[in-house]
C-alpha positions in Angstrom: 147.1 -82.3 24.2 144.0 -80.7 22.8 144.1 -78.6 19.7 143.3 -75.1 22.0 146.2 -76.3 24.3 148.7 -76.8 21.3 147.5 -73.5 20.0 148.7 -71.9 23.4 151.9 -73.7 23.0 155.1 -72.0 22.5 158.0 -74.0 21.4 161.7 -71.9 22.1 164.4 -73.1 20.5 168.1 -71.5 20.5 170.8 -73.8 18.7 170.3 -75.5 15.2 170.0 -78.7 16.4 167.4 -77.6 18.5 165.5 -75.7 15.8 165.8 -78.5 13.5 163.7 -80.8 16.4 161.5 -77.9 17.4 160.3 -77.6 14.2 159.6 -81.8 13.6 157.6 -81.4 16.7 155.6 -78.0 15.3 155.1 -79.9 12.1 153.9 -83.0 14.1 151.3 -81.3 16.5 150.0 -78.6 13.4 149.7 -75.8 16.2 151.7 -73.8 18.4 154.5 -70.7 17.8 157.9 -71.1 17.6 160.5 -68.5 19.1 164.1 -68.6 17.9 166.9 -66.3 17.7 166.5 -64.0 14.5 170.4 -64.8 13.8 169.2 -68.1 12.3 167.7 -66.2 9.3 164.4 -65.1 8.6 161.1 -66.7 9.4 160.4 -69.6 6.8 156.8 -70.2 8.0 154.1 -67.9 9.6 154.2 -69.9 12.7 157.9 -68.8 13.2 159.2 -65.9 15.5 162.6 -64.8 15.3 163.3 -62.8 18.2 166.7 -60.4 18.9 168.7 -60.3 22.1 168.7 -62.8 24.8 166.5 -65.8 25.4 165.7 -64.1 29.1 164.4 -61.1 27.6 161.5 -63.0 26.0 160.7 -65.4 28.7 158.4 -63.2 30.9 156.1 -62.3 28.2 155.9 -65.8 26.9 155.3 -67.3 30.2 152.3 -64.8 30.4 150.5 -65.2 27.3 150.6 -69.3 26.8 149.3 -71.7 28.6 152.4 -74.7 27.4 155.8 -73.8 26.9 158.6 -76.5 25.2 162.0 -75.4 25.4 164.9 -77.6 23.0 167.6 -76.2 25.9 169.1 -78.0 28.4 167.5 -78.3 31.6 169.3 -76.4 34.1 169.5 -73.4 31.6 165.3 -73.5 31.1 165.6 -73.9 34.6 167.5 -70.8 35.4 165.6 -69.5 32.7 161.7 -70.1 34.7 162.7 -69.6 38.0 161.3 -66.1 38.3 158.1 -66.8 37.1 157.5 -69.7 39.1 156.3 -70.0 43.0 156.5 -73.8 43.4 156.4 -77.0 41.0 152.5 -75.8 40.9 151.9 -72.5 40.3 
């Protein structure tokens, strides 16, 4: 990925274990925002954004402003999760 696609990257993230690995890969690429329930505690870095309520609730507006999104979920769930936003695997 390019540094302007990273930086339209949002990386979601919901369980610890999936935080813990979203933000290795944060850290790895140096760009990109990540979303994460705001139970896990405040923001520890200004690329961090806790969110409240439910995962859904956030997806539309994320799916409209970035260009990559990486979800640490399991797939049917992201799945579920996309499937109003989508028309076919292309658009």
């Amino acid at each position: 990925m390019t540094s302007s696609a990273t930086s339209r990257t949002a990386i979601i993230a919901v369980t610890r274990h999936g935080l813990d690995q979203a933000k290795r890969l944060r850290q790895q690429l140096g760009a990109g925002r990540l979303y994460r329930p705001a139970h896990h505690g405040p923001a520890q870095h200004r690329w961090e954004s806790p969110y409240e309520g439910p995962l859904s609730a956030q997806i539309e507006a994320l799916f409209g402003h970035y260009g990559h999104l990486v979800f640490f979920l399991a797939t049917g769930a992201v799945t579920r999760l996309i499937a109003p936003y989508i028309a076919d695997k292309a658009t």
